[in-house]
C-alpha distance (Angstrom), angle and dihedral (degrees) to the residues before:
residue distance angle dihedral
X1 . . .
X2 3.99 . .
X3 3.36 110.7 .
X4 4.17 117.3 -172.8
X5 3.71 124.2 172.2
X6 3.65 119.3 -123.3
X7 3.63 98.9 -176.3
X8 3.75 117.5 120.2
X9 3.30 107.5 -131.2
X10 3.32 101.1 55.8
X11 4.05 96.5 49.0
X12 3.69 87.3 52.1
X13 3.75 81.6 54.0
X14 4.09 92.7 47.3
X15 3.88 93.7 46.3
X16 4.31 87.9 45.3
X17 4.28 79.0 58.6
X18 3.46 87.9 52.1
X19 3.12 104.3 53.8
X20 3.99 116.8 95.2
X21 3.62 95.3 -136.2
X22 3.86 91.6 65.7
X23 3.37 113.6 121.6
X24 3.89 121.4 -132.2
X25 3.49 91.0 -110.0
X26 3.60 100.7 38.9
X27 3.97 78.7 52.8
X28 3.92 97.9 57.7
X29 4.04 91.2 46.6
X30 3.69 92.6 53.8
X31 3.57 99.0 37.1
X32 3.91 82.7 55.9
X33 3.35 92.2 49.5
X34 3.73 87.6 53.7
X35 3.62 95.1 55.3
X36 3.81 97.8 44.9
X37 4.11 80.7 66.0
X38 3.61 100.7 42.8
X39 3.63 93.8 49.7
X40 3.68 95.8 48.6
X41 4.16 86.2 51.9
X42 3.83 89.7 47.0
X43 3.88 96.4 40.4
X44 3.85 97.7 52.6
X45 3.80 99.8 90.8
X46 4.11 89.5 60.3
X47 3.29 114.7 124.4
X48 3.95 126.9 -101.2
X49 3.93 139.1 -175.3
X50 3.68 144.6 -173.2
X51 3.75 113.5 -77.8
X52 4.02 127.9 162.7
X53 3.58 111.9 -103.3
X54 3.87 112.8 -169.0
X55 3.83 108.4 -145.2
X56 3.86 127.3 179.9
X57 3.92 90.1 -95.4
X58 3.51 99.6 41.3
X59 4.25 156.1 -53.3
X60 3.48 113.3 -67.9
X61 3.86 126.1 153.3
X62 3.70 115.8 -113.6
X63 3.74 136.9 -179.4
X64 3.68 119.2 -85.4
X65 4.14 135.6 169.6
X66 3.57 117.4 -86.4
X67 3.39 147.2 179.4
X68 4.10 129.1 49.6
X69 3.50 118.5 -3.9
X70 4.25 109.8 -90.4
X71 3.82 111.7 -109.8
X72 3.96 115.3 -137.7
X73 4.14 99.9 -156.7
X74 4.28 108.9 -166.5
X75 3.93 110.2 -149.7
X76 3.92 92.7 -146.7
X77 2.90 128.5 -82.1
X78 3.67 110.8 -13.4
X79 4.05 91.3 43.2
X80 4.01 84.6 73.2
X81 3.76 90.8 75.0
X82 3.22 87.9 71.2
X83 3.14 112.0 39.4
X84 3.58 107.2 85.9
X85 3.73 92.8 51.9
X86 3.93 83.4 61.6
X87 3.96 96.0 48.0
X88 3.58 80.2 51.0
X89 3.64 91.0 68.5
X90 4.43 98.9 24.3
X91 3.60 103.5 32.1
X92 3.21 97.9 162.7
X93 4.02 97.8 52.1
X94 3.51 121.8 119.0
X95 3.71 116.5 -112.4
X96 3.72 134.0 -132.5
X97 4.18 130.7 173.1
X98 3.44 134.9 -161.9
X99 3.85 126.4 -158.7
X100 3.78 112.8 -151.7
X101 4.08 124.1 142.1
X102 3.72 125.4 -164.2
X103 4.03 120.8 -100.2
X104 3.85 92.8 -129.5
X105 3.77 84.5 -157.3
X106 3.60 103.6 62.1
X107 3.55 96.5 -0.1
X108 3.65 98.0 -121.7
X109 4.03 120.2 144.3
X110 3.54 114.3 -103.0
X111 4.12 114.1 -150.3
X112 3.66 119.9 -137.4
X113 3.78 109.3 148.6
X114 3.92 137.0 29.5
X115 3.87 131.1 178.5
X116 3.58 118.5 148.1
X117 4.15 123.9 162.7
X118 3.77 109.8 -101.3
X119 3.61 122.3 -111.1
X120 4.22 104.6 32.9
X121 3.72 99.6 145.6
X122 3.63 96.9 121.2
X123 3.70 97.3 22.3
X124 3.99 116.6 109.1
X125 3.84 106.2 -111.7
X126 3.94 112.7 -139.0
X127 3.92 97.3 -174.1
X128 4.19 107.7 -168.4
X129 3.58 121.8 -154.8
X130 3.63 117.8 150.6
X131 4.19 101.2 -145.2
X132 4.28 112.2 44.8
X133 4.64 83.1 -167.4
X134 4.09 109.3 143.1
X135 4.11 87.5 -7.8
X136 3.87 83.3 -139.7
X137 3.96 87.4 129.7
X138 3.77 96.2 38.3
X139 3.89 87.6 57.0
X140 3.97 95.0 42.8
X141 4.42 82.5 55.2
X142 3.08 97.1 46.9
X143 3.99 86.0 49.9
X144 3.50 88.4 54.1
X145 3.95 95.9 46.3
X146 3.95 85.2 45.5
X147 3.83 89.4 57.5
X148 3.68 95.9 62.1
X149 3.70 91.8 44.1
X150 3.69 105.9 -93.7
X151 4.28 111.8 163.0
X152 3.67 102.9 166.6
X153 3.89 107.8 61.5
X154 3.59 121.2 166.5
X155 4.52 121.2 -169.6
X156 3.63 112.8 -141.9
X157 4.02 113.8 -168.7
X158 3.30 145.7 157.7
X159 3.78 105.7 -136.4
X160 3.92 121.7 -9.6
X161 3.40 133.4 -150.5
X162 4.46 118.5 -129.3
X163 4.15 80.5 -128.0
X164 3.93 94.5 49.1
X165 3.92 86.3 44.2
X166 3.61 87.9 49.5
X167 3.68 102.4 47.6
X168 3.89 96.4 50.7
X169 4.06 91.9 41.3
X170 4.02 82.6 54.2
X171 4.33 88.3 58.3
X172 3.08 90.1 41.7
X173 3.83 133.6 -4.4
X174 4.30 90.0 -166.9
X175 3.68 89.7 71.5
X176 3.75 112.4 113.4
X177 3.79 112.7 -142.2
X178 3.87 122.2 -177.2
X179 3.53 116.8 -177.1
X180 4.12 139.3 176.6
X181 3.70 88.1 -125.0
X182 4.00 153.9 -12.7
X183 3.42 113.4 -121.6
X184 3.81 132.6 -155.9
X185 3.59 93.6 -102.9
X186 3.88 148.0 -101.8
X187 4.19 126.3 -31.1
X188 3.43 113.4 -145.1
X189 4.05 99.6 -85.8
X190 4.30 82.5 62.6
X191 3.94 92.0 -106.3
X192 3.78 119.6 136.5
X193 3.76 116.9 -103.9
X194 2.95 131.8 -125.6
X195 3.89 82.2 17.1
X196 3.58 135.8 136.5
X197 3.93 101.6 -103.3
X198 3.68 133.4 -110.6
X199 4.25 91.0 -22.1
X200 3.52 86.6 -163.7
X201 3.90 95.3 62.8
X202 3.75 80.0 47.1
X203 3.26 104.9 55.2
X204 3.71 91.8 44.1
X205 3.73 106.1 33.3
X206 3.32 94.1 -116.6
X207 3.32 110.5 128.0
């Protein structure tokens, strides 16, 4: 499942990020902005039940989320930017990261770092990573998360590419991917165009 968001607000924000006059800062807001949304479309399927709720006026049972924690998982570095924007909206999620860079040679992810909470079998997986390009690293995560056990994993991004899409739909066509935008595709060098750049040199004024 693909899903894109069509509401206007949130391109406008997408397009500000791509714009090369963006300043690191103005960057990070939007980009949280962007990830407050996402997460609310990819978190709306979670589970809820009937708990008491003691108001001013009265008891009355109300819905509330349920079931095992959610699990935020950071694609390093660039999966940082966004998550604050989803803490924003599961603060009380457990948080994982995984440190993988791209081979720029044959464009393979390269792993570096892993630390994932223990025990996420029946948790829902929200796995952030800003750019969805070759999905080479998205697949080699959700490897990793499928290792320990993990069923329920959910793709946040900022702006996909059809190829990424492709690539992780080909693992595994149950993975739920909702992104800020589809792209036209890859350039030769396996970055998404028209893009934003490397958002991780953005975010962090690095590049």
């Amino acid at each position: 499942m693909l899903k894109v968001t069509e509401h206007p607000v949130i391109i406008d924000r997408i397009n500000q990020l791509r714009d090369v006059k963006t300043t690191p800062s103005e960057f990070r807001a939007h980009l949280r902005q962007v990830a407050n949304y996402l997460m609310i479309e990819a978190s709306k399927d979670l589970p809820i039940q009937k708990s008491q709720i003691v108001t001013p006026l009265e008891a009355v049972d109300l819905d509330r989320l349920s079931g095992a924690s959610p699990v935020l998982v950071s694609i390093l570095r660039a999966g940082n930017g966004l998550l604050d924007g989803a803490l924003d909206v599961l603060p009380d999620a457990k948080i994982g990261f995984l440190g993988m860079y791209r081979d720029e040679e044959t464009l393979k992810p390269v792993n570096y770092y892993a630390n994932l909470p223990d025990q996420i079998q029946n948790s829902p997986i929200f796995l952030l990573d800003p750019m969805l390009a070759t999905g080479n690293s998205a697949v080699d995560a959700i490897k990793q998360l499928k290792a320990m056990g993990a069923w329920d994993i959910r793709l946040v991004c900022l702006v996909a590419a059809p190829e990424g899409v492709a690539v992780v739909h080909d693992y595994d066509k149950e993975i739920k991917i909702y992104c800020g935008a589809l792209d036209r595709g890859l350039n030769d060098k396996g970055y998404i165009v028209p893009g934003l750049g490397d958002a991780g040199d953005r975010i962090f004024n690095s590049h």
